[in-house]
N, C-alpha and C positions, 0 to 999 in steps of 0.2 A: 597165749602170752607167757613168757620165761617169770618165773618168779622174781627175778633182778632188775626187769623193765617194771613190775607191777610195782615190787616194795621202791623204785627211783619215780615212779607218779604219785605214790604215796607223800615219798618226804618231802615232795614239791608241793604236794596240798598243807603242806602245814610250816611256810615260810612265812614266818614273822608272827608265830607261836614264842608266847615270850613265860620267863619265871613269874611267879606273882607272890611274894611284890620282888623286885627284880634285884639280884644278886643274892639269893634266897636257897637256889638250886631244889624250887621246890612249886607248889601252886598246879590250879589244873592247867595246860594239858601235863606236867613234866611229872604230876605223881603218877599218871599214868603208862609216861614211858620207862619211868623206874620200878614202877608194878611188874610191868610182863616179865621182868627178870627178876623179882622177888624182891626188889629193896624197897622199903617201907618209908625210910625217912630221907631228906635232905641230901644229898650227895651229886658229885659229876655224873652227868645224865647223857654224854655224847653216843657213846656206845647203847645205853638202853633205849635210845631212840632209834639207833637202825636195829635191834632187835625187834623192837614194836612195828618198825614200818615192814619189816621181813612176815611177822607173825602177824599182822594183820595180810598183807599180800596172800601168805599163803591160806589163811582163810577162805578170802577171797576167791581165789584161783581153788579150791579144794584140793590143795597141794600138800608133800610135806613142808615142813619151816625144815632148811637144811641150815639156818644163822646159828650159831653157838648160844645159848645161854646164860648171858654175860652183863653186867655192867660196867666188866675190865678190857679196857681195850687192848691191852697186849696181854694178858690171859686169852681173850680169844683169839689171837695171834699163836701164839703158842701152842695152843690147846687145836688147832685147825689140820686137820690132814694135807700132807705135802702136795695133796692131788688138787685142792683148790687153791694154794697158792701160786702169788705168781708175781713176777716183777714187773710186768706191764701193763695199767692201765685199761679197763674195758669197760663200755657203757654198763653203770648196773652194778661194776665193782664198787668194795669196800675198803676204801684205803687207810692204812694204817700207818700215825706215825708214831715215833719213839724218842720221846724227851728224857731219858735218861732215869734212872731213880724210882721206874717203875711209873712214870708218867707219861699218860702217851692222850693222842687224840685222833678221831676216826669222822668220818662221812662217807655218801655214798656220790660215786663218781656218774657226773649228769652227759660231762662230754670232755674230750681232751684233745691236747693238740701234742709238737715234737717236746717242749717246753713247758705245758702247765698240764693240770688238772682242774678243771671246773665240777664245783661238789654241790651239794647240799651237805648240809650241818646240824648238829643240835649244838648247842652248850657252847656258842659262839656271839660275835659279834663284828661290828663291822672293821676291827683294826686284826681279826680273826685268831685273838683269844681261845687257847681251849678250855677258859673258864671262862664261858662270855653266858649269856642271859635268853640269847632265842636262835631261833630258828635262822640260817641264812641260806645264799647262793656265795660262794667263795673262790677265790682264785689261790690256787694253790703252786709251788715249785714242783717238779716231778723230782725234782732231786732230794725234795725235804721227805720225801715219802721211803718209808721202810721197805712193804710191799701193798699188796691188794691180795683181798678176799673173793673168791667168785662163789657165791651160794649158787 
């Protein structure tokens, strides 16, 4: 099994993982996914969740984690080698988007079609926020997308 399949069965087992107490950006599971990337306290958690679901996969699978070490999503955007970017969409990708100002928001891509991206999310919710409260499944524009990350 590819490390990108394992860590997209991961963030599926943990939909509707929510903050506690909710708009918080904090509580168990979410000090956990901002642990694997070193952040201690309170903060946007989308990106240290597919960190966590990557480093947990590759656990798993006894792989290396090739996910950047991040809780910035467009740091690890930036920070990623030209050889795993890409501008198309692939089951197991990491897409990134780019709100301007140094704000960005990330999930891992579950399936796609000519016109969307269907994800999982952290740090989301159902009007798909990327300051939202838990865990989702989300439908996304392919055009609101920056690029995609393939670990």
């Amino acid at each position: 099994m590819k490390l990108s399949q394992k860590s997209l069965e991961i963030a599926i087992s943990q939909i509707g993982q929510k903050e506690k107490p909710l708009g918080s950006n904090w509580g168990e599971p979410v000090k956990s996914y901002l642990a694997s990337v070193g952040i201690s306290f309170p903060a946007s958690w989308c990106m240290a969740f597919i960190y966590w679901c990557f480093k947990n996969a590759s656990e798993d699978l006894k792989v290396k984690n090739t996910a950047i070490k991040t809780g910035g999503v467009l740091k690890a955007w930036n920070d990623a080698p030209k050889e795993i970017k890409d501008s198309v969409p692939s089951i197991g990708s990491v897409f990134i988007m780019d709100y301007g100002k140094g704000l960005g928001h990330t999930g891992i891509v579950e399936k796609f079609d000519s016109t969307n991206i269907y994800t999982i999310e952290g740090n989301t919710n159902d009007t798909g926020s990327r300051e939202g409260i838990e865990v989702c499944r989300k439908v996304r524009k392919r055009s609101a997308v920056k690029g995609y990350l393939n670990y």
